[in-house]
C-alpha positions in Angstrom: 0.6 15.1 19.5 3.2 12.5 17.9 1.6 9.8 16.7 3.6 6.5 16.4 1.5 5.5 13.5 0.4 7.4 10.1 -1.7 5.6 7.8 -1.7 6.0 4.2 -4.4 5.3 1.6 -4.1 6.4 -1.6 -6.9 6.1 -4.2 -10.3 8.6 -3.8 -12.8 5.2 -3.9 -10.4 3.6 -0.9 -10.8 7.3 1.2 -14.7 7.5 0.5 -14.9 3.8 1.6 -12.9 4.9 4.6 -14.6 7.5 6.0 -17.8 5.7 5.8 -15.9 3.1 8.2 -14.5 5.0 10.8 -16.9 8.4 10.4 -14.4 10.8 11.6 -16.0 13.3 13.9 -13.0 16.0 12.8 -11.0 16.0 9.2 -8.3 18.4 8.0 -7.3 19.3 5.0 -3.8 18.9 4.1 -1.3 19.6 0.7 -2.5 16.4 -0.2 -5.9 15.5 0.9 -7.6 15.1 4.4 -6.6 13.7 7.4 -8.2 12.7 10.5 -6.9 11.2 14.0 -8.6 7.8 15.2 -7.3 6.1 18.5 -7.5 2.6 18.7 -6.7 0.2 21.3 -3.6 -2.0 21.0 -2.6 -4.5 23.5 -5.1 -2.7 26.2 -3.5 0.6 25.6 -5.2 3.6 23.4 -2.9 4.1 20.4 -3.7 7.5 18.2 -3.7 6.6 14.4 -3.3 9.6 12.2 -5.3 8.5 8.7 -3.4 10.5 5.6 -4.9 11.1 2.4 -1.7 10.8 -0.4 -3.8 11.2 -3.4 -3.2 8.2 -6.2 0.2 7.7 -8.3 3.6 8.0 -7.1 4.0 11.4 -7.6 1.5 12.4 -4.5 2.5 9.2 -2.4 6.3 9.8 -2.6 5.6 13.5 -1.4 2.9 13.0 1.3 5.1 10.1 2.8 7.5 12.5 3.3 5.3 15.1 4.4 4.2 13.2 7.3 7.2 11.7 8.4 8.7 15.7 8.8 5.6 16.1 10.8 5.0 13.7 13.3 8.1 11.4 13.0 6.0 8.3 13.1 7.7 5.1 14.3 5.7 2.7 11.9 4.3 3.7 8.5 0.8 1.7 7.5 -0.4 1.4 4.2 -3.8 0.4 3.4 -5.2 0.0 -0.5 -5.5 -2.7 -3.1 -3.9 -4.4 -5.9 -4.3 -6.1 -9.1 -2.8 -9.6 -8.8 -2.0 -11.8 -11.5 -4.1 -14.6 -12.6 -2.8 -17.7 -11.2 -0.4 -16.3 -8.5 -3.4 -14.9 -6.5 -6.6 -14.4 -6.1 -9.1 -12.0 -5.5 -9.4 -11.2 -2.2 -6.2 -12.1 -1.1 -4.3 -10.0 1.6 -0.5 -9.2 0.4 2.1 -7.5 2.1 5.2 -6.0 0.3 8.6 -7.2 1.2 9.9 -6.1 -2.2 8.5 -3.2 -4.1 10.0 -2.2 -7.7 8.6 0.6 -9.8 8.4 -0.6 -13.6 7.5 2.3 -15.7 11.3 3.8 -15.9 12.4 3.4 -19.7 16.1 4.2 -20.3 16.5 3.8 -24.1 20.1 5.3 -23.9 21.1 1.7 -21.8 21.0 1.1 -18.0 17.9 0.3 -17.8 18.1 -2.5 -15.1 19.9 -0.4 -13.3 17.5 2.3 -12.9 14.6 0.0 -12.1 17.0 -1.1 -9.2 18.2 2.1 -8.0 14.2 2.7 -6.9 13.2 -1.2 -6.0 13.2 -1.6 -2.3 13.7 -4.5 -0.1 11.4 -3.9 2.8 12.8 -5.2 6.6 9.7 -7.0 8.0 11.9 -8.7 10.8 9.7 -6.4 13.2 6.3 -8.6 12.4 8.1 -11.5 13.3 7.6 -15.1 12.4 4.5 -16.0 10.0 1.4 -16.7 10.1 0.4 -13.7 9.8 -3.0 -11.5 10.9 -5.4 -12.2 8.1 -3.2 -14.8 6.4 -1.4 -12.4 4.9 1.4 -12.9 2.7 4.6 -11.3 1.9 5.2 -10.8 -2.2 6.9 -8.3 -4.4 4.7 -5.6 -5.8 5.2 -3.6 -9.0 4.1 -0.1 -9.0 3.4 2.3 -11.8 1.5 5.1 -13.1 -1.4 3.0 -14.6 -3.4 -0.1 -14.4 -1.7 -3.3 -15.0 -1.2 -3.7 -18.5 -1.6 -7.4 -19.4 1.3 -7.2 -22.0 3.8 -7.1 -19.1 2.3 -9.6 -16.6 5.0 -12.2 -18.0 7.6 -9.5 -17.9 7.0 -8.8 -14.4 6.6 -12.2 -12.9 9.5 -13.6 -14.6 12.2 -10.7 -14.3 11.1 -9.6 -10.9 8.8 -12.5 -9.5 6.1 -9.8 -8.8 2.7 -11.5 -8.3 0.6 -8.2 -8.0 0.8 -4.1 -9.1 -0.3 -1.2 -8.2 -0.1 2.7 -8.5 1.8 3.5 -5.1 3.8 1.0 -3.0 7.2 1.8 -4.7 6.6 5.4 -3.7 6.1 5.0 -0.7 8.6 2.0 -0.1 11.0 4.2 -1.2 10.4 7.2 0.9 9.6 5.6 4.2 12.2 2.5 4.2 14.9 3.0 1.7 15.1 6.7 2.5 13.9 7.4 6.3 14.5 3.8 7.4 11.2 3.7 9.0 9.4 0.5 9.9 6.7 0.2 6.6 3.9 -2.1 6.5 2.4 -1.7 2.7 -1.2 -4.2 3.0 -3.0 -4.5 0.1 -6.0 -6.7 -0.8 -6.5 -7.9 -4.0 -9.1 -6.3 -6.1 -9.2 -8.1 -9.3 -7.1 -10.5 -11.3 -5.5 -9.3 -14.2 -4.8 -12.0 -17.2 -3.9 -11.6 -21.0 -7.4 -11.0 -21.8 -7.4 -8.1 -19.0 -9.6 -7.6 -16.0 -13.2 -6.9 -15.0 -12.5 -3.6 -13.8 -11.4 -2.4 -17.0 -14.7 -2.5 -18.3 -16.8 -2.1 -15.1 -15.3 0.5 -12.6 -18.4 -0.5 -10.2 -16.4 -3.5 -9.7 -13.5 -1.9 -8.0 -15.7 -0.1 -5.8 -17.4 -3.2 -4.9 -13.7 -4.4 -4.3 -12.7 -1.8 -1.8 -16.1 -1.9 0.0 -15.5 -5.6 0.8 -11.7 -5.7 1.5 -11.4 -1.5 3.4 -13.2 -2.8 6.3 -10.9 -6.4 7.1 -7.8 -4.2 6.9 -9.2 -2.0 9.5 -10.6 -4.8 11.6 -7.0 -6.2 11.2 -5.0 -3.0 12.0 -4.5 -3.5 16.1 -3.2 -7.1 15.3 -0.8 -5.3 13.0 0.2 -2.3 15.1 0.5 -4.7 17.9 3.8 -6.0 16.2 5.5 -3.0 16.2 6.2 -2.7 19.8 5.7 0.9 20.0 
C-alpha cells in the first residue's frame, strides 16, 4: 500500500487526543512511535491516510519525516499539532499554516550566526492550496521552532527579525526534511494553544490547560483534513 498522504503529529497529549478521535481498530509500532492507516473520503473517492507518531522536538520529527518519506513516498506531507502564538498577533484558537518556518535555538558565538539560522529556515511552496480563503480560516504565517517552550524574552526578537507570529517544537524539522530536502508538498496546521506574552502563559503554570487545548482544536483539524487533502490533487 502507498499512501499519498502521511500525517504527522508530534507531541504525546496531541497522539492520546488522537486516538480517542479516530479509535484505530489496528496500530503499529514504529522507531518512533505508532502508526495506524485511516481511509477517508476525498472528493467521493476513499483516500488511505497513514497517521505517524514523530515523537516531540526536532530531533525525532526531522528523522521520522524521513523515515516515512523512504517508506511510502507520500505525495503530500500533513502536519497536525499546535502552537504558542504571540499575544497580539493571534489568538487562541486560531488555525495557522506555515509558509515560512525558521528554527531559532542555533547559537554561533564564533560569528555567522544569521547565516546558520538561514541555512535551516524554509520557505514552504503552498501554490498547490491555491488562492485563500482557506478551510477553517486558516492562515499562512512564519513559525519558529525550537527545543522548548516559547520563552517570552525572545517574543520581540522573533517577531521583529523574522516576523514569526507563533512557535513551536517541530515545524522547522519537518519543513526542512519534507520541502527543503525531498521537495514534497508540506501542509504544517497548527492551532493555537495559548498565547504567550512577557508575563508568560497559562500553560506554564497549568499543563491541564494544554490538554484542554488539544482536546478542543485535535478534532477541527481532523474534521478539516478532506477539505485540505482535497487541494492536493492526488
Amino acid at each position: 500500500m502507498k499512501p499519498g498522504v502521511v500525517v504527522l503529529v508530534c507531541a504525546d497529549d496531541e497522539w492520546k487526543v488522537l486516538n480517542k478521535i479516530v479509535q484505530p481498530t489496528e496500530i503499529e509500532p514504529s522507531l518512533f512511535g505508532e502508526w495506524f492507516i485511516r481511509r477517508i473520503i476525498v472528493n467521493s473517492a476513499e483516500v488511505p491516510l497513514v497517521f505517524f507518531q514523530t515523537g516531540c522536538g526536532k530531533i525525532p520529527a526531522a528523522a521520522a519525516t524521513q523515515y516515512v518519506l523512504d517508506l511510502w513516498t507520500p505525495k503530500l506531507i500533513i502536519n497536525l499539532g499546535t502552537c504558542g502564538g504571540f499575544e497580539g498577533k493571534v489568538k487562541r484558537g486560531d488555525v495557522l499554516i506555515a509558509h515560512r518556518t525558521v528554527v531559532y535555538d542555533i547559537h554561533e558565538r564564533s560569528g555567522g550566526q544569521k547565516q546558520q539560522i538561514a541555512k535551516y529556515s524554509t520557505d514552504i511552496d503552498l501554490s498547490w492550496l491555491g488562492k485563500q480563503p482557506y478551510p477553517m480560516g486558516a492562515r499562512p504565517v512564519i513559525i519558529a521552532s525550537a527545543d522548548q517552550d516559547l520563552d517570552p524574552d525572545n517574543i520581540v526578537f522573533l517577531s521583529k527579525e523574522h516576523g514569526a507570529v507563533a512557535a513551536d517544537w517541530e515545524s522547522g524539522a519537518i519543513a526542512y526534511v519534507a520541502w527543503k530536502k525531498n521537495k514534497t508538498n508540506c501542509l504544517i496546521m497548527r492551532g493555537v494553544s495559548d498565547v504567550v506574552g512577557l508575563g508568560g502563559s497559562e500553560i506554564y503554570e497549568n499543563p491541564n490547560v494544554f490538554e484542554e487545548s488539544v482536546r478542543q482544536i485535535l478534532p477541527s483539524l481532523m474534521e478539516a483534513l478532506p477539505a485540505w487533502i482535497s487541494k492536493a490533487n492526488l
